[in-house]
Every structure is written in C-alpha cells, then in structure tokens.
C-alpha positions as CSV (number, residue, x, y, z in Angstrom):
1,X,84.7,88.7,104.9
2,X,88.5,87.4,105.5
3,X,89.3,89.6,102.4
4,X,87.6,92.7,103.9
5,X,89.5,91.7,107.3
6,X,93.1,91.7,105.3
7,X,93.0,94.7,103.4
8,X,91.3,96.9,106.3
9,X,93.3,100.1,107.4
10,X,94.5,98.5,110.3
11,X,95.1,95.2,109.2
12,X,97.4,96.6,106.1
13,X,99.6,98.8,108.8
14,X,100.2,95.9,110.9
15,X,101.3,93.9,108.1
16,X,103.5,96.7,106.3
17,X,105.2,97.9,109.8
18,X,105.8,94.2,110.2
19,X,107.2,93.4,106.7
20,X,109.7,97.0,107.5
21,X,111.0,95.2,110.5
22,X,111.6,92.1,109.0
23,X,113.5,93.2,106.1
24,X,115.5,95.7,108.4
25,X,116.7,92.4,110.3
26,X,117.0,90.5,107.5
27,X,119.5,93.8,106.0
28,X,121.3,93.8,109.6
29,X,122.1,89.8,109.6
30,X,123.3,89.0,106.3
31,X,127.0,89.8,105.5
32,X,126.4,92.0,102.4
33,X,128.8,91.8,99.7
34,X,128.9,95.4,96.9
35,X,129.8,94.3,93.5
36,X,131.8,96.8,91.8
37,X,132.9,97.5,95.5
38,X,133.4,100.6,94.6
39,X,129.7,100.8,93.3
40,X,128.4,104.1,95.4
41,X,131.6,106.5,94.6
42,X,130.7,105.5,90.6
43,X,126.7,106.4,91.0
44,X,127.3,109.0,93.6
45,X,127.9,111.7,90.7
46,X,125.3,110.1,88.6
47,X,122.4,111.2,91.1
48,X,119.4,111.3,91.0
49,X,119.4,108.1,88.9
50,X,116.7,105.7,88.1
51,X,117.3,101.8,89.5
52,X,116.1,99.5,87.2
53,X,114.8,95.9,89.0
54,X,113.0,92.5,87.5
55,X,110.2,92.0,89.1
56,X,110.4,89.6,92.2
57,X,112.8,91.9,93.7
58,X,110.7,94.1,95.5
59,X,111.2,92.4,98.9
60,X,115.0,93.0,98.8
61,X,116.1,95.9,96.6
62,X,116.2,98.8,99.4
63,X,119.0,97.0,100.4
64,X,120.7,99.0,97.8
65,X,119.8,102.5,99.0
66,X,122.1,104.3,101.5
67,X,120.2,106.1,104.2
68,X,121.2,109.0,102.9
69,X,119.5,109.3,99.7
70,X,116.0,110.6,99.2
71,X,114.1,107.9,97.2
72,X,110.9,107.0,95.6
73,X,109.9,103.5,94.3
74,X,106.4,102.8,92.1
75,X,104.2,100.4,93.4
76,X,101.1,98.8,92.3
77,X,97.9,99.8,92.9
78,X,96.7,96.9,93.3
79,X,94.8,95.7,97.0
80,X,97.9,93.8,98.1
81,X,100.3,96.6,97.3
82,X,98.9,98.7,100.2
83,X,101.1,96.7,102.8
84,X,103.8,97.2,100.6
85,X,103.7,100.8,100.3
86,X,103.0,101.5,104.3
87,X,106.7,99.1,104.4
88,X,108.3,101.5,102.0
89,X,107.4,104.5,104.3
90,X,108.9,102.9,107.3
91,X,112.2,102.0,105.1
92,X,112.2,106.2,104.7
93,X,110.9,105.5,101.0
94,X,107.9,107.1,99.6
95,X,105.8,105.1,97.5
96,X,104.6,106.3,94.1
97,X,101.4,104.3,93.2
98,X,101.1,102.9,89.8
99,X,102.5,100.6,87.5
100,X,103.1,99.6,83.7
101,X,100.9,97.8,82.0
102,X,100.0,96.6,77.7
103,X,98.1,98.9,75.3
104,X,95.0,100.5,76.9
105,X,95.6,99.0,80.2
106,X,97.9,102.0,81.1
107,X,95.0,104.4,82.2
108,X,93.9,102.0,84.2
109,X,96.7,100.9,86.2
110,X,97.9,104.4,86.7
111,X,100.7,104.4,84.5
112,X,100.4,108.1,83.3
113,X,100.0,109.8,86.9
114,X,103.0,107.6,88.0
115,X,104.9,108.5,85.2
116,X,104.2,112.6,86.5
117,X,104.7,112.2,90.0
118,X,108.3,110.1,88.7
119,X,109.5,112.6,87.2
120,X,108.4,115.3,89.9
121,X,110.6,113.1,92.1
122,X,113.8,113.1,89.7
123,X,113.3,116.5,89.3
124,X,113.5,117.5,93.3
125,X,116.4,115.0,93.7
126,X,115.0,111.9,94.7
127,X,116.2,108.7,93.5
128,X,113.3,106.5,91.3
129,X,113.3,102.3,92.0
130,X,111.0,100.9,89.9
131,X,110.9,97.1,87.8
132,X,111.2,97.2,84.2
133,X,108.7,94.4,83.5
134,X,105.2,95.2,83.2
135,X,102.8,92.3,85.0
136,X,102.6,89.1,83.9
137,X,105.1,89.4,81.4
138,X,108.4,88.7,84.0
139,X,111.6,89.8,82.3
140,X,110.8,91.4,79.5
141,X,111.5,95.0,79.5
142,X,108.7,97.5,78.5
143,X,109.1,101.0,77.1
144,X,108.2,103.0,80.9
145,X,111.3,103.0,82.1
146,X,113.0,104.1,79.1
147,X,110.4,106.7,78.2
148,X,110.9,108.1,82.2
149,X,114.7,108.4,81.2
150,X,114.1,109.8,77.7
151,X,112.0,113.0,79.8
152,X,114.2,112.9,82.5
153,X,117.6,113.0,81.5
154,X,118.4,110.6,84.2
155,X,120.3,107.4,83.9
156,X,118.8,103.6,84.3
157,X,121.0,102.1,86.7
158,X,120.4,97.9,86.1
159,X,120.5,96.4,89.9
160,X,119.7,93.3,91.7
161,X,119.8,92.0,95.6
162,X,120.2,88.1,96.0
163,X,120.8,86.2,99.7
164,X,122.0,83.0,100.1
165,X,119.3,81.8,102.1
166,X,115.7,83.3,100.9
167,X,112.5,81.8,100.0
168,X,111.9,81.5,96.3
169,X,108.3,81.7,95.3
170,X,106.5,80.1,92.5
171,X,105.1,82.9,91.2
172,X,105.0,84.7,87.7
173,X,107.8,86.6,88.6
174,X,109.7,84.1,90.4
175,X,109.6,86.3,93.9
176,X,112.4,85.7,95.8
177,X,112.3,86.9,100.0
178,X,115.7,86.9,101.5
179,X,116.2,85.4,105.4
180,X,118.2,86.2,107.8
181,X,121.9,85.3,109.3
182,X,123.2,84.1,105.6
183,X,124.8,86.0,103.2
184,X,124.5,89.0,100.7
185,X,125.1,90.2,97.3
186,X,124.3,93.9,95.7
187,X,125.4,93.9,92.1
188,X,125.0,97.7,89.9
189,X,125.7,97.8,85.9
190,X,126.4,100.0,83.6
191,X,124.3,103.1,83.3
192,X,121.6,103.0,80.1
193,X,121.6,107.0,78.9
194,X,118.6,107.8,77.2
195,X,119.3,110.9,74.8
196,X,115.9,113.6,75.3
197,X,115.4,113.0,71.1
198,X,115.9,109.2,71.2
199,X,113.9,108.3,68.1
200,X,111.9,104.6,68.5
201,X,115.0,102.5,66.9
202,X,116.9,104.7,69.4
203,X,114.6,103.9,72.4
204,X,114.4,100.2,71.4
205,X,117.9,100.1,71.7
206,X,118.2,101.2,75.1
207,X,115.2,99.2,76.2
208,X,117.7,95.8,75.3
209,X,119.9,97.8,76.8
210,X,118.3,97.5,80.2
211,X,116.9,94.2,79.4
212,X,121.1,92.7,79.2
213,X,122.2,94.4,81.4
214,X,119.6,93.4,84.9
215,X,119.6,89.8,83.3
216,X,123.9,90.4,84.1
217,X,123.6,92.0,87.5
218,X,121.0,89.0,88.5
219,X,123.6,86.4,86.8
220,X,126.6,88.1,88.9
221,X,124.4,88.4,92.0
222,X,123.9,84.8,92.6
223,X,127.3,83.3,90.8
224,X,128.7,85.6,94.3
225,X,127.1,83.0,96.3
226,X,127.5,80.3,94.6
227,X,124.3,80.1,93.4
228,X,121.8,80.3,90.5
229,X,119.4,83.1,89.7
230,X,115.5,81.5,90.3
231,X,114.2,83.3,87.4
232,X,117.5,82.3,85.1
233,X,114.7,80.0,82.7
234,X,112.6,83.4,82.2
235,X,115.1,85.5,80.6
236,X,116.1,82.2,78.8
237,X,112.7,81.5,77.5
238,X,112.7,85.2,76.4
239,X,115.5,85.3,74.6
240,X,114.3,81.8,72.6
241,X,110.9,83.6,72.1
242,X,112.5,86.7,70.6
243,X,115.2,84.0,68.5
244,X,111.8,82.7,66.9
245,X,110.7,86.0,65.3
C-alpha cells in the first residue's frame, strides 16, 4: 500500500518539484569553483557534446549545465526514477528514459530506444548527460557511451560535481547529495573522440579512455576541497580486478 502511495502520479510530482528546488538552492549557496576556469570557452565550440558521469552523481551534475544550453540526460526506468525525471523537467532538462545494462538485459532496460532518442537529441542540438557505468557495476565503463559517440560524431566530455558538505550514501554507487551554504567544485577533462569506423580494439580504447579520465575529474574535484572522492576504493578495486587478468 505505502509503495502504491510513493510512486502515485501525485506523490512522484511532489517529490520531483521538491528535489528541483532543493538542488536549485543547494546550486545558489555553495561558492562553485570551474576547474579549467576557462572550461565553458574550451567545450563551447565542441557542442553538442556528450557529458560523461559515474554513477552517484546524478543529484549534482546539472550543476554543470549553463542555462543556456538545451540538454537531455538518460534516466532509469526504473519506479524510483520517475521523481527523478519530473526534477529534470523543472531544472529545464528533458529526460530520456532508459539505461545500460549486461548482455540480454539491454531490451529490457530500454537501452536501444534510449540509444535513438540520444542520438535524435545530438542530432537537433541538444547536449546528452548520461553515466558511463551500467547498474551495479559502479565505475566501470560500458560500451553505451562510446557506441553513442561512435554514431554520433560527438565528443565524451568526462565531468564530475563534488560539495564540501553533501551526504554520502552507502550505496552501490556510492551516491553522493550535496548541501547547501558550503562549497563547490566542477571539474571537465579532456574530450574522448570516437572515430565513426572505430573498430572493437579502437572502441576499447576509448572506453579506458573515459574510464581515466572521470576517475581524474572526480580525483581533481574533491583534492579542490580538500577532500577525498567517496567512491575513490571503487575505481581502486577496479583497477586491481582488471591487474588480476
């Protein structure tokens, strides 16, 4: 019954129009800090690109979308990524639903119609957020995102949002939600191009590509306030896993 309550019509506006506001003051209060500083006059001529996150940054990335760019961002189908997508609209952000997922799962989750309606947004001009993880398997870059720059021709643009004082959840992903009156750091990397004939060794390439450089824009975002990355021991245990091969 409670379950039905939450994720009824009404229940999921309230709670998306109230999640907008919140991470509209939470924008407004921190003292944000742009790392190259000149970061917007280097992807300016780049657009439409596609921003590359880690999951867990969902809450905060819009923080590194200027008003005036027209921009799309996948989220999950899943129940609880209803609120999540009524937020978006409110931030000016339409919501693309979907996500990536392992082998057959990709049907399922809506991988392929995202993967259409992505590249119908690149194509009219919009800017394309989306995490390069698939579920459950936090920092560890799948082949979606490359594959959407591959048909594109757009450019992965690695960035991460990190606030001195936030929540950080225990969660798969290691969540982070910032809070307010504290401070602020938006760190952009080097664009990943994708060439329209990369070949698998090619595509593989670029996927490490994105997978270095957001685990560098997340290590740069937090050293900025003195801090360290939550999810530091997932790219770690990642890169042990892959020494072990």
């Amino acid at each position: 019954m409670l379950k039905r309550i939450v994720r009824s019509r009404a229940v999921q506006e309230s709670l998306g129009f109230l999640l907008a506001r919140y991470l509209r003051l939470v924008e407004r209060t921190n003292r944000l800090v742009l790392d190259p500083p000149d970061v917007y006059d280097r992807v300016g001529p780049l657009m439409p690109v596609i921003v590359a996150m880690w999951h867990g940054q969902h809450f905060m990335i819009h923080f590194a979308r200027r008003p005036q760019d027209p921009t799309a961002a996948l989220i999950s189908r899943h129940g609880d990524g209803e609120f999540n997508a009524i937020a978006l609209r409110h931030l000016g952000i339409e919501p693309i639903r979907g996500s990536g997922a392992l082998g057959r799962k990709v049907r399922e989750k809506g991988g392929s119609a995202a993967l259409r309606s992505m590249l119908r947004a690149l194509n009219d001009g919009r800017m394309v957020v989306l995490t390069a993880d698939v579920p459950k398997r936090a920092r560890v870059c799948g082949e979606g995102i490359v594959t959407l720059a591959r048909m594109s021709g757009r450019p992965i643009v690695p960035a991460a949002v990190a606030t001195s004082r936030r929540i950080d959840f225990k969660s798969w992903d290691r969540a982070s939600i910032g809070l307010p009156f504290g401070r602020g750091a938006m760190v952009i990397g080097d664009p990943v191009h994708v060439a329209p004939d990369a070949d698998p060794a090619a595509l593989e390439a670029a996927r490490r590509q994105v997978e270095i450089g957001l685990d560098a824009v997340h290590a740069r975002a937090y050293a900025l306030l003195d801090d360290k990355d939550p999810g530091a021991g997932l790219s770690a245990a990642r890169e042990a896993a892959m020494a072990g091969r």
